[in-house]
N, C-alpha and C positions, 0 to 999 in steps of 0.2 A: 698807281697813284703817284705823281709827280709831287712830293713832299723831299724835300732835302731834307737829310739827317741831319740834326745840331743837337749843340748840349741840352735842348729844350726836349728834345725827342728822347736823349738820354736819361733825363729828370725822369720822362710820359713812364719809362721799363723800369726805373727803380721803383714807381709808386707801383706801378700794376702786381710787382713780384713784390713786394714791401709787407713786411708782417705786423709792424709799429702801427698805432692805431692812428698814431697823427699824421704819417704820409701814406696811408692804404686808401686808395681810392673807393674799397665797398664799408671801409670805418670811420672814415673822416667826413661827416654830412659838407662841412664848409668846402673840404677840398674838392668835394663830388659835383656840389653846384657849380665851382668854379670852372672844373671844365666841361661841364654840361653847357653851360652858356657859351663857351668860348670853341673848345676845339669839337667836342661834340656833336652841337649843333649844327655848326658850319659843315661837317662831310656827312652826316648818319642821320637816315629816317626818323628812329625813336628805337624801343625798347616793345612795346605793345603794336597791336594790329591797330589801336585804335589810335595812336600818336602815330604811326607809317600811313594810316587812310587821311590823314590831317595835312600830314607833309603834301601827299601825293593831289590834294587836292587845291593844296596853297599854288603848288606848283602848275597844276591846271588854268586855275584863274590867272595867271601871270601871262597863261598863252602858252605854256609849255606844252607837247603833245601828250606828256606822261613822263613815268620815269624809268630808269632802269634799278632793280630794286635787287639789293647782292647780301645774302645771310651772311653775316662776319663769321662763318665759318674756320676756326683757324687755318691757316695750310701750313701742307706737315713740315714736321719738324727732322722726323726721322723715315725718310722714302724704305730703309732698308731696314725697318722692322718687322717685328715675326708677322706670322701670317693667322695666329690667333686669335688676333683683337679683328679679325675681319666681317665677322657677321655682327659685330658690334658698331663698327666703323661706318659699313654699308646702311644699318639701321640708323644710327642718326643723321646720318645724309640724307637719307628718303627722307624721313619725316618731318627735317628743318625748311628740306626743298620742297616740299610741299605744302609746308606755312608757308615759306614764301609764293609760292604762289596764289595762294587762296587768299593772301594780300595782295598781291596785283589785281589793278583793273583792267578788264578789256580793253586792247591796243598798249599795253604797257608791256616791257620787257624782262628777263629775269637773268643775272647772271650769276656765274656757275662755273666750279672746275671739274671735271671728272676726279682730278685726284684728291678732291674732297672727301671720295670714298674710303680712303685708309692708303697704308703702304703697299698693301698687296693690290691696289690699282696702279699706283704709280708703277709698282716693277711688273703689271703686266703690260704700259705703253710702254715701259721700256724695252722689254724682251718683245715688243711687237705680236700682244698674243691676245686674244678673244677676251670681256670681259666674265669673270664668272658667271653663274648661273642667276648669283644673289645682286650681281649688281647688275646684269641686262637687265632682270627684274626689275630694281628699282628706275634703272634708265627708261622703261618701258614705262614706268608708273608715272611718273614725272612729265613725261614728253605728252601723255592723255593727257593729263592734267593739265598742262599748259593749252593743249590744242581743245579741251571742253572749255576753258575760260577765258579761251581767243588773248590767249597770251603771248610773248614768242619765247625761247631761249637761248641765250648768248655766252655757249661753252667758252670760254679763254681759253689760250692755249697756253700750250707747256714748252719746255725748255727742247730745243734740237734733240736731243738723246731720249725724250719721248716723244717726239713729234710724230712721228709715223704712225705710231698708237693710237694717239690721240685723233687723228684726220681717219683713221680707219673707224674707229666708234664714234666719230660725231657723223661722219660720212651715213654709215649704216644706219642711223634714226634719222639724216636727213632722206634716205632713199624709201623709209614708211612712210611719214608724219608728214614730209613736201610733198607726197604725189598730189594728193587732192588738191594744193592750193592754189591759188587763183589770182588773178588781176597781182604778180607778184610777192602776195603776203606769201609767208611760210611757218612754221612753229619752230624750226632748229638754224640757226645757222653755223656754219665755222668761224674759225679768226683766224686773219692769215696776219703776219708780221714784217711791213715791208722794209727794216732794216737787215733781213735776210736775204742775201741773192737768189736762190732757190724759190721765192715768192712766187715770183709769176711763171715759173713753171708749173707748181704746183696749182695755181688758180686755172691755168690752162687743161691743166689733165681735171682737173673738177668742172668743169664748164664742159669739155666732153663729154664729161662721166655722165653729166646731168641732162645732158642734149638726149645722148643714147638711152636712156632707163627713164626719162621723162619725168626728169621731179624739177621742183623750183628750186635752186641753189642760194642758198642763204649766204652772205658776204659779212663777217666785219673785217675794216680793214683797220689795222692799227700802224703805229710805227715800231713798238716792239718795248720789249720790259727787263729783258736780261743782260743787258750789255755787261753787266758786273761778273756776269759767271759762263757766258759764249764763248767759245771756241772764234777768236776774231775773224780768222779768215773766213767766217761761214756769213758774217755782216758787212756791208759795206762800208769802206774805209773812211765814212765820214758823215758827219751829219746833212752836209748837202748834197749827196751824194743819195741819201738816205729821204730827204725832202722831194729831191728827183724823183725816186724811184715809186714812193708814195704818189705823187702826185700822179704822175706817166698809169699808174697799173688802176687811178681814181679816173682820170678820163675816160680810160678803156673800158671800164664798166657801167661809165655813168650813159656812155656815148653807144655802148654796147657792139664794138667794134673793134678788132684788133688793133694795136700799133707797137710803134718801139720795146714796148715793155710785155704786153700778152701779145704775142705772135703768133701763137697757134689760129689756123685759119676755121672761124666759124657762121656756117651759114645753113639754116638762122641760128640764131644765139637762143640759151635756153633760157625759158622763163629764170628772173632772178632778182634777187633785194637785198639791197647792201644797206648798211650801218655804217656811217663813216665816223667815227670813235678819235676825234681830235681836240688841241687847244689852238691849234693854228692856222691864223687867221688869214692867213696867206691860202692856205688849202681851201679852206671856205671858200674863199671869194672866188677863186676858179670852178668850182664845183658851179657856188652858183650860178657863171657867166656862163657856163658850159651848157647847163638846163636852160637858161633864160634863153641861151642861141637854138635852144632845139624847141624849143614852144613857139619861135616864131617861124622856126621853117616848117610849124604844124607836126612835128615827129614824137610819139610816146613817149611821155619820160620815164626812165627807169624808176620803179619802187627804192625812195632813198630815206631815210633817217640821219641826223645829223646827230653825236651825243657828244656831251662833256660830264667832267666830273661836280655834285654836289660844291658850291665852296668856293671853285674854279674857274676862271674862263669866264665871267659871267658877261663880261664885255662881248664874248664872241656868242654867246647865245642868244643877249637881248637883241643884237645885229640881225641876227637870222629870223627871230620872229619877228622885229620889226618890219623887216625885209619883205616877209610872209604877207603880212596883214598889209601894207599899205602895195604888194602889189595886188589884194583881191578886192581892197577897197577901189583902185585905179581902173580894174577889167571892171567888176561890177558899175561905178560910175559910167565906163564907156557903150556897155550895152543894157543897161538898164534892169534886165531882167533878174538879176542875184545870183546867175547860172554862169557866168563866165569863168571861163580856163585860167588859172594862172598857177604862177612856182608858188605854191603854201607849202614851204618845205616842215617837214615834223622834226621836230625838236627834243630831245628828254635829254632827263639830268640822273648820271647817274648815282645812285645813293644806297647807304649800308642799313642794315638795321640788325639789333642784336643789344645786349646789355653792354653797358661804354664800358666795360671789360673785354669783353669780348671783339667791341670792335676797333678799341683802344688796340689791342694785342694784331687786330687782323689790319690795321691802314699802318700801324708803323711797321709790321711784315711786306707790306706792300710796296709803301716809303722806301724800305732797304731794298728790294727788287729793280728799282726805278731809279735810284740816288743815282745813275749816271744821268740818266734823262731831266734830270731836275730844273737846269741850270742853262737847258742848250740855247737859249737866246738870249741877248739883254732887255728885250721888251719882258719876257716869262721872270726875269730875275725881278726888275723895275717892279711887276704888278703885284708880285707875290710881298714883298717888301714895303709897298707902300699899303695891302691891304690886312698887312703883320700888324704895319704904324696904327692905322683906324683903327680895328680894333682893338688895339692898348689903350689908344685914348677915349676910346670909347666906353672902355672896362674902368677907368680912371675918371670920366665924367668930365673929358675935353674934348669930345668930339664936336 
């Protein structure tokens, strides 16, 4: 979550931890509406299934294609805690992951950490080792569930010092739950992080992997969330460097063909659907010049998804659906029948849900993961800032 830390975020943790009844956010009714309306509303689903089926459907009507929908699960706090709280830890995971997804709708997404399951996940990606009994289990449970409710899932990843881990357990329920899929849908995908150098290597030995064993390879591609806590030499020296690198390894999949960035030589390419998980509008717009050039030399487009976050971006989302509809209004006018081809690219927004406690505690968690990222353009500074302004005065009754 691209939120910069401020004294206002500072304020958000005194109240949450706050015992006093006048600044406790579950004792103070006045305080509670206040950021319900305000900070709330603007990033998070709701609190109930039947306020999250509301959002999900407000969002529908606007022309979104759905959303991506994330239980404000905390993440942890302490990786290197005992390993006793673990049949504990495992069990509220299953069962929150699985609200969440019996609120998704069909073609909607669900995201998700592994290390949601407790400490004794996190240190078994770390030490690169199988997950327990209790939590393939649940990982088994979760992944039906999504694929009975024609869901998908959109593990995040972890930090370099668990990353191996983490690509070997999402890999392994993408080599069940993608064999069967089709016309590029899948139920699991990875997330790869293209402020890492090591990226498109790693995409290239998955793109193999998934050629040879015959499943559809699930993509999200981000630009990456830990720069605050990496090991620098392992990312690239800079943000355009890091814009490059994104883009270059976004061609290569959209295009499904090697170049500068995936070099491993693949022919054919294996079935595969990517998620492209950006605010930048730069990247869009190639993305979509890229599809638009390959639907007129008549060539497949890759299965793509386009996300931003709740709140966010919304200028780059309305772009894309507009984009959508008026070029199938355009085909449809030129051949009359209502069947014509064209880039409808899919769209979602992705959003929290959970009590504004809960997810209060899990987006300023996320906020401090991302506080380098916050900031990286002056267009992202300008929007965030002027759309701080609106709603102050909007809350003030000078909008």
């Amino acid at each position: 979550m691209s939120v910069t830390i401020s004294t206002s975020e500072d304020i958000t943790v005194c109240m949450l931890e706050s015992r006093n009844p006048l600044t406790s956010i579950d004792r103070n009714p006045l305080l509670r509406s206040l950021l319900w309306h305000t900070f709330y509303r603007q990033f998070c689903a709701g609190e109930t299934p039947s306020q999250v089926a509301r959002v999900n459907a407000e969002l529908r009507a606007q022309g979104y294609s759905g959303v991506i929908l994330e239980y404000a699960l905390e993440v942890l706090k302490d990786a290197e805690g005992a390993e006793a709280s673990e049949e504990k830890d495992v069990g509220v995971w299953r069962r929150r992951m699985l609200e969440t997804v019996a609120m998704a709708s069909p073609g909607d997404f669900v995201g998700l950490k592994w290390s949601g399951m407790g400490p004794a996940a996190m240190r078994r990606m770390k030490e690169d080792r199988e997950p327990s009994a209790a939590m393939e289990e649940a990982m088994h449970a979760l992944c039906a569930a999504a694929r009975d409710r024609r869901t998908s899932l959109l593990p995040a990843a972890e930090e370099t010092w668990s990353l191996s881990g983490f690509f070997n357990w999402t890999m392994e329920m993408q080599r069940v739950y993608n064999a069967a899929a089709k016309g590029g849908e899948c139920v699991v995908y990875s997330t790869y992080q293209a402020y890492l150098k090591q990226t498109p290597e790693t995409i290239s030995r998955h793109l193999a992997l998934a050629r040879k064993e015959n499943f559809t390879l699930g993509l999200k591609l981000v630009r990456g969330a830990y720069l605050g806590s990496e090991d620098r030499a392992l990312i690239h020296p800079s943000i355009e460097a890091t814009h490059a690198a994104y883009d270059g390894i976004m061609a290569s999949l959209i295009q499904r063909e090697p170049n500068a960035r995936i070099t491993t030589p693949l022919a054919p390419w294996p079935n595969i659907s990517v998620v492209l998980a950006t605010h930048n509008a730069i990247s869009v717009q190639l993305a979509q010049t890229l599809r638009r050039q390959q639907l007129s030399r008549g060539e497949p487009l890759t299965q793509l998804s386009f996300a931003q976050l709740q709140g966010m971006a919304d200028e780059v989302s309305c772009t894309l659906i507009a984009a959508a509809k008026a070029a199938g209004e355009a085909a449809e006018e030129a051949t009359g029948d209502g069947k014509a081809v064209a880039v409808r690219e899919r769209v979602y927004k992705c959003t929290t849900w959970g009590s504004m406690g809960e997810c209060l505690n899990y987006l300023l968690r996320r906020a401090a993961e991302n506080k380098d990222a916050a900031g990286r353009t002056q267009e992202t500074r300008r929007a965030m800032r002027g759309e701080i302004g609106r709603r102050v005065r909007g809350l003030v009754g000078l909008a």
